[in-house]
N, C-alpha and C positions, 0 to 999 in steps of 0.2 A: 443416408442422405447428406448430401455435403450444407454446409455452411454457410448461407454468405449475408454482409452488410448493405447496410441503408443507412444512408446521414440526411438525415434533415435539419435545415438551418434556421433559425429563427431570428430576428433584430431582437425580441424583444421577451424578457422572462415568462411573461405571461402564457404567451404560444409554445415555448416548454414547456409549461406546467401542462398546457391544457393536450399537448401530446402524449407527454406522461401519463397523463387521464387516460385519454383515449388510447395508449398501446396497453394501458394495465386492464381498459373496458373490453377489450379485445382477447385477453384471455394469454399475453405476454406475461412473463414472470420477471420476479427481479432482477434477475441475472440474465437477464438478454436483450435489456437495454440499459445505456450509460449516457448519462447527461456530460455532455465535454462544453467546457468554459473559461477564458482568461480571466474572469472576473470574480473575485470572492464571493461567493455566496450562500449562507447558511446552511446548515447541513440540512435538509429535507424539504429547500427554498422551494422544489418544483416538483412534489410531492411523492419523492420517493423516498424509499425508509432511511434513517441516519445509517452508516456502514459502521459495523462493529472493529475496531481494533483490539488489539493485544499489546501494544508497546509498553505496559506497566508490566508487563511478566518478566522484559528481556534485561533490563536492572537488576530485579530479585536472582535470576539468574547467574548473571555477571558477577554477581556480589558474592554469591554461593563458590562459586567456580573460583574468583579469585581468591576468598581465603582460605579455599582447601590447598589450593596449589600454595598459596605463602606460608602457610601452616605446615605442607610437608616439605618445603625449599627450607625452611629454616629449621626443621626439627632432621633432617636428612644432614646438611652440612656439618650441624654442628655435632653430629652423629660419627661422621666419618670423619671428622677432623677434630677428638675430644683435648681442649688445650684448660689443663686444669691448673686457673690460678688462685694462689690464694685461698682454696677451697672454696670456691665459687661452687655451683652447680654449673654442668656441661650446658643442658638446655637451659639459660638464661630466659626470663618473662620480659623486659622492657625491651629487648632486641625484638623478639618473636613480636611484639606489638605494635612495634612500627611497622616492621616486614609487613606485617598483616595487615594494618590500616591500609597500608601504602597498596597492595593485594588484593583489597578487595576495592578500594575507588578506582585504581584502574579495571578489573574486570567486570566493574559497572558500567565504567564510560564505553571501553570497547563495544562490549551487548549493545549498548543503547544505540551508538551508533548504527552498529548491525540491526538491529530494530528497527532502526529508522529506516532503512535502507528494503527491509524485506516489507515494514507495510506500505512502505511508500510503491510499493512491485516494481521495484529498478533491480537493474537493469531492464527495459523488455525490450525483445528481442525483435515482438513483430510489432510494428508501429499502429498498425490496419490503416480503416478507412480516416480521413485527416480533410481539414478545409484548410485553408493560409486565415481566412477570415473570422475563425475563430479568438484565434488570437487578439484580431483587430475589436475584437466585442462583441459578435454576434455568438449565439447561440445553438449549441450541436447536440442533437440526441441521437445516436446512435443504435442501431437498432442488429446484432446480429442473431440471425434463426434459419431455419431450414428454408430451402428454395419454396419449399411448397405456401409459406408463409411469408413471400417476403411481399404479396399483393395487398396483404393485410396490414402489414408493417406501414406501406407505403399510402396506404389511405390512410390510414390514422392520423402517419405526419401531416396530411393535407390537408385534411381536415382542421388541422389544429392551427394553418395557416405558415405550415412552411417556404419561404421565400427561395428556398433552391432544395432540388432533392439529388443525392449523388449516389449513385452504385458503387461496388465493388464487380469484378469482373471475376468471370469461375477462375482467372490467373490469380487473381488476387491484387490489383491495381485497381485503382480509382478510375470512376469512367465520368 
């Protein structure tokens, strides 16, 4: 069964919240509606759970990755290139320590960045269903589920006092 959306728009937090209520009263799950908003508002402001992220992993990560690679970049150079002065040691320590400082903060920043980028979910590719007036301050709860559901979807919003309700069309454009 295909797919499709419902946006309903509200002026005012409260009639999010209380649609929230009534698509979760409905027997909607979390993942098949999204609250869309210009305006900050605390994570669970309209009674849906806080979303979990992961971007404390992609650091640790980076950090890892960077000083294996500065670790074998500088035990590898000075490997195939051994210039023995003074009777030094080939693999020199205060060299190998900077490399690797310097090795591991960048492939912390790198990840992080990348982090930010993957839970942020950018790129995306399908925009979907969209109002211009969200932006302006109102409020959008999006609702996508099976067609055989979307009569359910669409009372809930009304319920809850939606001031405009919009389709998506079996094309996939806003109606």
């Amino acid at each position: 069964m295909a797919t499709r959306s419902v946006l309903g728009l509200f002026p005012e937090p409260d009639g999010a919240a209380r649609a929230v209520e009534g698509l979760q009263g409905a027997g909607f799950g979390e993942n098949e509606y999204e609250v869309l908003t210009g305006t900050p508002y605390p994570e669970g402001a309209f009674g849906e759970k806080p979303a979990r992220h992961r971007l404390y992993v992609f650091p640790f990560i980076g950090a890892i990755s960077g000083l294996s690679v500065a670790i074998l970049l500088t035990i590898a150079t000075q490997a195939s290139n051994p210039l023995v002065t003074g009777g030094k040691p080939i693999l020199g320590l205060p060299p190998m320590a900077i490399i690797s400082y310097e090795g591991t903060m960048l492939g912390a920043i790198i990840f992080t960045v990348l982090g930010i980028i993957f839970e942020s979910r950018l790129p995306r590719p399908v925009l979907g269903l969209y109002d211009r007036r969200i932006s302006e301050g109102f409020i959008g709860v999006l609702v996508s589920c099976p067609e055989d559901r979307l009569g359910a979807a669409e009372k809930a919003l009304r319920e809850a006092g939606a001031t405009d309700i919009k389709h998506e069309t079996p094309g996939g454009s806003a109606q």
